[in-house]
C-alpha positions as CSV (number, residue, x, y, z in Angstrom):
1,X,-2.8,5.8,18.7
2,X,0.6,8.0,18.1
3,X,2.0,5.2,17.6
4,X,0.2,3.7,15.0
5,X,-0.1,7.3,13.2
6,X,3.9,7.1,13.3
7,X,4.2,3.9,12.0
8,X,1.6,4.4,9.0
9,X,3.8,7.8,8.4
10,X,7.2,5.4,7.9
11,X,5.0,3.7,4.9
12,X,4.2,6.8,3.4
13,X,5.9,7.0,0.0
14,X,6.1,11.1,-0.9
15,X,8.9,11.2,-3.0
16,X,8.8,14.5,-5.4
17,X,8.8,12.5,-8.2
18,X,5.0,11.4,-9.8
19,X,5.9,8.6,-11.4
20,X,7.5,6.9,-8.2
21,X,4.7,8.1,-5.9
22,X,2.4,6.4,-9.0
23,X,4.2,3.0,-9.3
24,X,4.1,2.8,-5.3
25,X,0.5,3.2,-5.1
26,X,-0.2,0.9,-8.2
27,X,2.3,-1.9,-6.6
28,X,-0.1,-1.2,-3.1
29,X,-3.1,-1.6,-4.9
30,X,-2.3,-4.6,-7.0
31,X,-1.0,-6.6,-3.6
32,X,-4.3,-5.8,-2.2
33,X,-5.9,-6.8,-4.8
34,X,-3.9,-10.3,-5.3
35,X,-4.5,-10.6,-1.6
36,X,-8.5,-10.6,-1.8
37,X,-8.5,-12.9,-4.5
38,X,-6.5,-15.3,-2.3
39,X,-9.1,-15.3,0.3
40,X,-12.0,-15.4,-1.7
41,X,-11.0,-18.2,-3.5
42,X,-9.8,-19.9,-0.3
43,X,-13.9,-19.7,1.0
């Protein structure tokens, strides 16, 4: 379990800038969401 807290700590993005920590969490979100459109359309 420590090491999978570690590991999801080393993909943490908390740079002090807002707009970085913003464009990081919108290029997350938008590969998520690319990747369930893959799979449902692959049903």
């Amino acid at each position: 379990m420590n090491d999978l807290l570690r590991r999801a700590r080393t993909l943490r993005c908390d740079p002090a800038d807002p707009r970085a920590v913003f464009a990081h969490r919108l290029r997350i979100g938008l590969a998520v969401a690319a990747l369930i459109l893959i799979l449902s359309l692959l049903r």
